[in-house]
KOLZA-150304 format. One record per residue: x, y, z of N, C-alpha, C, O in turn; residue in one letter; residue number from 1. Coordinates in steps of 0.1 Angstrom, whole numbers. Layout:
BEGIN
<n_xx=X n_yy=Y n_zz=Z ca_xx=X ca_yy=Y ca_zz=Z c_xx=X c_yy=Y c_zz=Z o_xx=X o_yy=Y o_zz=Z res=a n=NUM>
...
***
This chain:
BEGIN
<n_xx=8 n_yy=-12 n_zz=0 ca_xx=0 ca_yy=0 ca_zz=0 c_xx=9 c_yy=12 c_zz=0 o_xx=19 o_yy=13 o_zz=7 res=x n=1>
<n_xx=5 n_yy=22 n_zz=-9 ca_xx=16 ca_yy=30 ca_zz=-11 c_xx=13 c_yy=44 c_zz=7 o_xx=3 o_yy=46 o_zz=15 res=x n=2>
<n_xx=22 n_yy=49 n_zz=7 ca_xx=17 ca_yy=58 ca_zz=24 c_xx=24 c_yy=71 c_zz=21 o_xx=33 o_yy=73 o_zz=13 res=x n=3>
<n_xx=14 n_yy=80 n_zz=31 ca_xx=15 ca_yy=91 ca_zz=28 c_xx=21 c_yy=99 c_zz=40 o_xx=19 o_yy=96 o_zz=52 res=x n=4>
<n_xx=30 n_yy=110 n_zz=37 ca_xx=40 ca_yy=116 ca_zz=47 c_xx=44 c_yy=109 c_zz=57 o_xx=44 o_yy=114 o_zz=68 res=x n=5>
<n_xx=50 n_yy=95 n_zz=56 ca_xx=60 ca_yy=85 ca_zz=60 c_xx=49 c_yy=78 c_zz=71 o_xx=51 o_yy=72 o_zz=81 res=x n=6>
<n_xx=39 n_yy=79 n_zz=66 ca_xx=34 ca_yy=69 ca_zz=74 c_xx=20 c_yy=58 c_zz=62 o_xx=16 o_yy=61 o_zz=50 res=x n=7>
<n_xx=17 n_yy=50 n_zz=69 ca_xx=7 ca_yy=39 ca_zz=58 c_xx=-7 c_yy=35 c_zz=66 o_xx=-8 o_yy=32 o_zz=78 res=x n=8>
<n_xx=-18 n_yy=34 n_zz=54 ca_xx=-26 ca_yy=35 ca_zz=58 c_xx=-32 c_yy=24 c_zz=70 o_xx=-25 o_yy=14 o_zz=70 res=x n=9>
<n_xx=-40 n_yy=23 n_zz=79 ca_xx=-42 ca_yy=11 ca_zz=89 c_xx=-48 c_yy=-1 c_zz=81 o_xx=-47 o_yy=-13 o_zz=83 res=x n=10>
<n_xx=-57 n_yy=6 n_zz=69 ca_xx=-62 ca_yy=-9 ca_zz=61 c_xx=-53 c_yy=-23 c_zz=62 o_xx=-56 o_yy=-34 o_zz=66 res=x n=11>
<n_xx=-41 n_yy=-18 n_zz=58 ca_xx=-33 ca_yy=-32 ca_zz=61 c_xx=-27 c_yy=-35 c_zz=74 o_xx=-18 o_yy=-43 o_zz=74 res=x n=12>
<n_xx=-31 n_yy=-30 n_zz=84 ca_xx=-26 ca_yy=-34 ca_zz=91 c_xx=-26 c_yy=-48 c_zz=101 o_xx=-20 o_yy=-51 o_zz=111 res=x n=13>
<n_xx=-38 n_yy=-54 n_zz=93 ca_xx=-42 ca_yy=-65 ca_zz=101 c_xx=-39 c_yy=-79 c_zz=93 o_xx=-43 o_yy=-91 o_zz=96 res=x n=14>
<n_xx=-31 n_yy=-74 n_zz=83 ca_xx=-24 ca_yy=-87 ca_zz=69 c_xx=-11 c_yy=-86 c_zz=73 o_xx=-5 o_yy=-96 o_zz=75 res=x n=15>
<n_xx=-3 n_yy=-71 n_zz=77 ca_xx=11 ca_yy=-70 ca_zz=79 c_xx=12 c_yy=-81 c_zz=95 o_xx=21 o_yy=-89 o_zz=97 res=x n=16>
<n_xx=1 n_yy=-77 n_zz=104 ca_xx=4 ca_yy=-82 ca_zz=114 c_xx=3 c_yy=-95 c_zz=114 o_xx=11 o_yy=-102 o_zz=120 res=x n=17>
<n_xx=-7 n_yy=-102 n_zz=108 ca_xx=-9 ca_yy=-119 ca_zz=102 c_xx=3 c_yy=-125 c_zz=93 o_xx=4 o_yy=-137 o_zz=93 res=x n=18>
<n_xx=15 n_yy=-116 n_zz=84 ca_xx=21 ca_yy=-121 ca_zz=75 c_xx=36 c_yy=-120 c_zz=84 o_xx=47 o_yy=-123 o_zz=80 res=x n=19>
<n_xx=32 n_yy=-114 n_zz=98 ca_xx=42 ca_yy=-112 ca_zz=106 c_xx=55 c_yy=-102 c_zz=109 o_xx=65 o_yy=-102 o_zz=117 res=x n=20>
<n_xx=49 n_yy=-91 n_zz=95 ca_xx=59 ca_yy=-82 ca_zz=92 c_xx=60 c_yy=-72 c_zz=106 o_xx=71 o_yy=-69 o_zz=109 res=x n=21>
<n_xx=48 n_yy=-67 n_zz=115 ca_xx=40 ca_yy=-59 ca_zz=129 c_xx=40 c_yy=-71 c_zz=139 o_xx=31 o_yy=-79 o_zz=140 res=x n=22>
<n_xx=55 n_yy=-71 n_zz=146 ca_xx=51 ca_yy=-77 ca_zz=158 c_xx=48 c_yy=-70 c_zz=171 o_xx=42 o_yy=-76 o_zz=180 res=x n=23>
<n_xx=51 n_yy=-54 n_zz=172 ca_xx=48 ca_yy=-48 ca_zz=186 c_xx=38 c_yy=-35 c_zz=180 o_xx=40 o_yy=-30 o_zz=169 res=x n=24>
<n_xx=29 n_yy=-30 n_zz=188 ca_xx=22 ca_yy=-23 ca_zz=185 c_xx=20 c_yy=-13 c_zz=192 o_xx=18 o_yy=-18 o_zz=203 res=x n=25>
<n_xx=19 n_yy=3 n_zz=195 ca_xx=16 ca_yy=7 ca_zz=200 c_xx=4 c_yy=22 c_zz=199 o_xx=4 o_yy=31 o_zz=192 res=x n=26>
<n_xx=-7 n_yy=17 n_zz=211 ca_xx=-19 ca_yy=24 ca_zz=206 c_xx=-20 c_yy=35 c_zz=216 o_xx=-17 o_yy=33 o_zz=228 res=x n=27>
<n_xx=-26 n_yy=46 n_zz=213 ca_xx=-24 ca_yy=63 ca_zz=220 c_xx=-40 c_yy=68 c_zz=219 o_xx=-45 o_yy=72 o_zz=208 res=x n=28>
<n_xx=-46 n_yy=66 n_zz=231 ca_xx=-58 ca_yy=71 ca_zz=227 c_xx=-69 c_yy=65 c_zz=219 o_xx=-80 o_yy=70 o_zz=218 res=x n=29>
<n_xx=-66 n_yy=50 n_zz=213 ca_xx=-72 ca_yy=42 ca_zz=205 c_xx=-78 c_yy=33 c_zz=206 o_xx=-74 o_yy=28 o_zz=216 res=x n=30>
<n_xx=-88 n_yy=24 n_zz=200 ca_xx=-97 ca_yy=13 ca_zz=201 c_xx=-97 c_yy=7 c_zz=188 o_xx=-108 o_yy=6 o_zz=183 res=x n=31>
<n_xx=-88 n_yy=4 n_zz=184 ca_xx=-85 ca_yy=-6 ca_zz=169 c_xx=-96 c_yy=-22 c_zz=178 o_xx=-103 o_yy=-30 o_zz=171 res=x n=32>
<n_xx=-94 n_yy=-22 n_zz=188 ca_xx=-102 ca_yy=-37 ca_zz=185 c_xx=-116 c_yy=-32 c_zz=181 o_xx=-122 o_yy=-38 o_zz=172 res=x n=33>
<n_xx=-123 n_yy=-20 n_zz=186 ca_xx=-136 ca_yy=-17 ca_zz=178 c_xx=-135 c_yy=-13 c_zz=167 o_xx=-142 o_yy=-19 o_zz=159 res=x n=34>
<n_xx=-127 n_yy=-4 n_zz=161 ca_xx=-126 ca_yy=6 ca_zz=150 c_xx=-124 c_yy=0 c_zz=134 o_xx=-129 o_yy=6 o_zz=124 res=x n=35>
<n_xx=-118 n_yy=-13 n_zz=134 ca_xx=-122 ca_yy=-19 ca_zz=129 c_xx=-137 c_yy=-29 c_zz=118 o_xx=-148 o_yy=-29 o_zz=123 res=x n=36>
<n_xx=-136 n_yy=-34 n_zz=108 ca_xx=-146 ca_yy=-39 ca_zz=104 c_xx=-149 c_yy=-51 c_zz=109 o_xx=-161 o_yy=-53 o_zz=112 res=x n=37>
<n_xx=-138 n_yy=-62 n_zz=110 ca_xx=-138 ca_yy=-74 ca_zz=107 c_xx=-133 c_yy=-77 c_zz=128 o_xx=-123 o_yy=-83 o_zz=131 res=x n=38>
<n_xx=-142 n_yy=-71 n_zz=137 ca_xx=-141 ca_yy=-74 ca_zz=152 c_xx=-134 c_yy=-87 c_zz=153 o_xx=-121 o_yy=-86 o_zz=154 res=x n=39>
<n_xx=-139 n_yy=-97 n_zz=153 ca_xx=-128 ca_yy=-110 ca_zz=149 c_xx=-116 c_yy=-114 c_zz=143 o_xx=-108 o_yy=-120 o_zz=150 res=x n=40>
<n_xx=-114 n_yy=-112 n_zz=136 ca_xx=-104 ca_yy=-104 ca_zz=129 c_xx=-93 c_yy=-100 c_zz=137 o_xx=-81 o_yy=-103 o_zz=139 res=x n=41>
<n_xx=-101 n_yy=-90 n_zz=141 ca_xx=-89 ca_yy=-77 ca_zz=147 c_xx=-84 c_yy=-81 c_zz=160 o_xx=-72 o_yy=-80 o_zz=165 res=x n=42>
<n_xx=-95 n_yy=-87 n_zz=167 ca_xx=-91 ca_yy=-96 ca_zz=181 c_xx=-78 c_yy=-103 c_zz=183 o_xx=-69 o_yy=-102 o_zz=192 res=x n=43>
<n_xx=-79 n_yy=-113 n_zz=171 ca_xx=-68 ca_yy=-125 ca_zz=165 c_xx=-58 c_yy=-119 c_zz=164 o_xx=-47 o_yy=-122 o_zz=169 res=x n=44>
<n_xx=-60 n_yy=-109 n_zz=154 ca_xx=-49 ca_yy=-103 ca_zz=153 c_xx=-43 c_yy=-97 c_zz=165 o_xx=-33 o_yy=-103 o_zz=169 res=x n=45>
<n_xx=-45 n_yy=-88 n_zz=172 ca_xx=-38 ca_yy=-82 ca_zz=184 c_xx=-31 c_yy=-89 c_zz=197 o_xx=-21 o_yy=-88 o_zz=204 res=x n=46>
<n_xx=-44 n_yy=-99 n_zz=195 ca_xx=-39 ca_yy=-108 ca_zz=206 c_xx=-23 c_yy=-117 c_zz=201 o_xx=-14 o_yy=-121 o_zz=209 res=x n=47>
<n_xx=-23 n_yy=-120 n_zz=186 ca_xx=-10 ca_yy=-127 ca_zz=185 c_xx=1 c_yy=-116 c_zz=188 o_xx=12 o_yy=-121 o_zz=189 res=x n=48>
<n_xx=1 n_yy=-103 n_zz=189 ca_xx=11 ca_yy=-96 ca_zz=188 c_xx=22 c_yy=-100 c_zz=202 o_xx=18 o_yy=-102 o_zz=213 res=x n=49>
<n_xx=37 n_yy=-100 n_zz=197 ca_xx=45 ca_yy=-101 ca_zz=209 c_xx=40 c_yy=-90 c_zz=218 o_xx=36 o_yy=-92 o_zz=229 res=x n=50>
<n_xx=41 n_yy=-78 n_zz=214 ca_xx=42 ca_yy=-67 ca_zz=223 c_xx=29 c_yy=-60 c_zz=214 o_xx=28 o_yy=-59 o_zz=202 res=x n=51>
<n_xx=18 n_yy=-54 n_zz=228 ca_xx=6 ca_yy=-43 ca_zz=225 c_xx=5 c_yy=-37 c_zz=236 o_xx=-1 o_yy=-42 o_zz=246 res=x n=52>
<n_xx=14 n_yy=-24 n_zz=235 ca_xx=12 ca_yy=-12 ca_zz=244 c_xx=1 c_yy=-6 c_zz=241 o_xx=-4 o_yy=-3 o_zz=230 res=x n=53>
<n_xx=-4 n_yy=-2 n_zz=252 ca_xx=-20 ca_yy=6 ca_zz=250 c_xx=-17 c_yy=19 c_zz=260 o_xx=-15 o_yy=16 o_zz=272 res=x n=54>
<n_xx=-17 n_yy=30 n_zz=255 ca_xx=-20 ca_yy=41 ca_zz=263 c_xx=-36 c_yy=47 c_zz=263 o_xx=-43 o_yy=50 o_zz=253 res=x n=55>
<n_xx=-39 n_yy=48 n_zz=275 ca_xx=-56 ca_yy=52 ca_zz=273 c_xx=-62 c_yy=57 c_zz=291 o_xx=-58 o_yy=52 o_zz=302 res=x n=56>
<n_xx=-71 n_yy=67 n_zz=289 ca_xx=-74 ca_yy=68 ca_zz=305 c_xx=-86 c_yy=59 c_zz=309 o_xx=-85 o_yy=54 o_zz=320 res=x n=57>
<n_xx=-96 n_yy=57 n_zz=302 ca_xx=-102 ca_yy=44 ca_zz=307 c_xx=-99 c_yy=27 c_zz=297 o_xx=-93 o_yy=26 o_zz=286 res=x n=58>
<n_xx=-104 n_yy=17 n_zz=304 ca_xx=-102 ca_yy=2 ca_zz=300 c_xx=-115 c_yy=-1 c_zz=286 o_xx=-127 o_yy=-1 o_zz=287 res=x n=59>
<n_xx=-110 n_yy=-4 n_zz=275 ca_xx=-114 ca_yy=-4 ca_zz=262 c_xx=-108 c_yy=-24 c_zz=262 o_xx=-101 o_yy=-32 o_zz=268 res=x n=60>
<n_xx=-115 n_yy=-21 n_zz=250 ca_xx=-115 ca_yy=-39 ca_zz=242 c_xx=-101 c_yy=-41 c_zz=243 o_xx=-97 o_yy=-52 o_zz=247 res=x n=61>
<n_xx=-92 n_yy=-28 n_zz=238 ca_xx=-83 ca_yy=-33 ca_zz=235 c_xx=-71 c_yy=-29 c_zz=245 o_xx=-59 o_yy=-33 o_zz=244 res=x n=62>
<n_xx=-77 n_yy=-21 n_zz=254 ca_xx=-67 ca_yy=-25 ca_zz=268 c_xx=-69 c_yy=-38 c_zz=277 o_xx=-63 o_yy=-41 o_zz=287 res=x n=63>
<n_xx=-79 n_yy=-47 n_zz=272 ca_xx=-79 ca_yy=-60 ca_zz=274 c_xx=-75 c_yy=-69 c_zz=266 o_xx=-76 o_yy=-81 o_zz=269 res=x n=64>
<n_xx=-71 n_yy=-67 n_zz=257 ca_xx=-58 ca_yy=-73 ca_zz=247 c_xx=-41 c_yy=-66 c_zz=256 o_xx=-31 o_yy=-72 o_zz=252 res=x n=65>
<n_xx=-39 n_yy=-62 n_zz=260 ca_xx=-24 ca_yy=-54 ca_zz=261 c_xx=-17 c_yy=-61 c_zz=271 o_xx=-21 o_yy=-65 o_zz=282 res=x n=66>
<n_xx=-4 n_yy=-63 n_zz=261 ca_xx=7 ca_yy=-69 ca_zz=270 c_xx=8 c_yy=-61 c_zz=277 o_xx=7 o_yy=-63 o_zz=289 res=x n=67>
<n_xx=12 n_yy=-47 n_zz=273 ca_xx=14 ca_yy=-39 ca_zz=283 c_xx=3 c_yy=-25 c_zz=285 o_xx=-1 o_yy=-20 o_zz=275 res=x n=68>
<n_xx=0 n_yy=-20 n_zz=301 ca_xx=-10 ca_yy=-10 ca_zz=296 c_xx=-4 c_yy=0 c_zz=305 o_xx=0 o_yy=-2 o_zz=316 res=x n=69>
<n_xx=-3 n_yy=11 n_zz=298 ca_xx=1 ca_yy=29 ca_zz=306 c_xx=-7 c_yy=36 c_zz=308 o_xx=-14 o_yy=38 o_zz=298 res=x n=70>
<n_xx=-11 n_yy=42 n_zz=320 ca_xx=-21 ca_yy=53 ca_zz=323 c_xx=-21 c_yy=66 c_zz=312 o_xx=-12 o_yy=68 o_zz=304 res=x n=71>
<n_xx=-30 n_yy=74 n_zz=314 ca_xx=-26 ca_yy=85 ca_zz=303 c_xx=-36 c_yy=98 c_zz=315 o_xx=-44 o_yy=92 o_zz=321 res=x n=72>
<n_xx=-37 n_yy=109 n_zz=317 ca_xx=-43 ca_yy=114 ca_zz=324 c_xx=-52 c_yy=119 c_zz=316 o_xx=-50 o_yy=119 o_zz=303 res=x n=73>
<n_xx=-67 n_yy=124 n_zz=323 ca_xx=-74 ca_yy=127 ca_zz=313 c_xx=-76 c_yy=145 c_zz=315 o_xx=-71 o_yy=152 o_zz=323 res=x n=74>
<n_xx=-84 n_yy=148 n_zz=306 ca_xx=-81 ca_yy=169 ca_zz=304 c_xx=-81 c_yy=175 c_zz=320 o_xx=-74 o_yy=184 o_zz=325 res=x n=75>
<n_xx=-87 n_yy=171 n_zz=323 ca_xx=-88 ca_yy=178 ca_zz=337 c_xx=-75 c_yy=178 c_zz=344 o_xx=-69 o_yy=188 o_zz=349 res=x n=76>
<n_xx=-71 n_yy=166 n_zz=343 ca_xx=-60 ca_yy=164 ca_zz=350 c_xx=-44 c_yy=171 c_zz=344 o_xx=-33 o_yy=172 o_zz=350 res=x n=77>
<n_xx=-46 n_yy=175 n_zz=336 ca_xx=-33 ca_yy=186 ca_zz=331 c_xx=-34 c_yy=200 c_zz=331 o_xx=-43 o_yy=208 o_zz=329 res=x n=78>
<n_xx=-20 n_yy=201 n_zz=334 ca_xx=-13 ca_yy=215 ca_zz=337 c_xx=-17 c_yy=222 c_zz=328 o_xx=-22 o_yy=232 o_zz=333 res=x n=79>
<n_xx=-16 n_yy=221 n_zz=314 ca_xx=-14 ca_yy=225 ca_zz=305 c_xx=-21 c_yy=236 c_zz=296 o_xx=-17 o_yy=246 o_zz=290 res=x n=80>
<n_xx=-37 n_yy=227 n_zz=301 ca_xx=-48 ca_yy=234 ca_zz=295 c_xx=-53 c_yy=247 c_zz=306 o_xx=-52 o_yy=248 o_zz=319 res=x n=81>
<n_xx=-60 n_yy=258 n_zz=296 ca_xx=-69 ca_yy=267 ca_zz=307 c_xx=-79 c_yy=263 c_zz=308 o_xx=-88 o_yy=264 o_zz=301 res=x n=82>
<n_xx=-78 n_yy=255 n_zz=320 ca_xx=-96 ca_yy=252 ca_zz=324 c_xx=-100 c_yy=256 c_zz=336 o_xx=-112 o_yy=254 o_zz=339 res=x n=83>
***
C-alpha cells in the first residue's frame, strides 16, 4: 500500500500483522479492536502480537488485549490546558 507523509494506511494493518511483518504495537488514545470492520479479525490479530502497548485513560477492548498498559491522564487532570 503506497503511504502518505511517511506513514501507511491502517487498512493493512491487520495482513502486515498476520504475515508477521508488525510484531509490537503501540496504541495512544485508540480502540482498533472496535474501529475496525472485521471485530474477529482484529481480536486475532492483536492478541497474536508479541508486544501491544496501550495508552488510554479508561479500559477499552483493546486494553484487554495489552501486553502492556500505561495510564494516560485525562483533560482535567493537566497542567497545560486553561480550564
Amino acid at each position: 500500500m503506497p503511504g502518505e507523509f511517511g506513514e501507511w494506511p491502517c487498512a493493512g494493518l491487520l495482513s502486515e500483522i498476520e504475515a508477521g511483518n508488525v510484531r509490537a504495537l503501540l496504541v495512544v488514545g485508540g480502540n482498533p479492536a472496535t474501529a475496525f470492520p472485521d471485530a474477529m479479525r482484529t481480536r486475532a490479530a492483536l492478541a497474536s502480537l508479541e508486544t501491544l502497548a496501550v495508552i488510554d485513560v479508561l479500559p477499552t477492548e483493546t486494553t484487554e488485549l495489552a501486553t502492556h498498559l500505561l495510564p494516560a491522564v485525562g483533560s482535567l487532570e493537566r497542567a497545560d490546558l486553561p480550564w
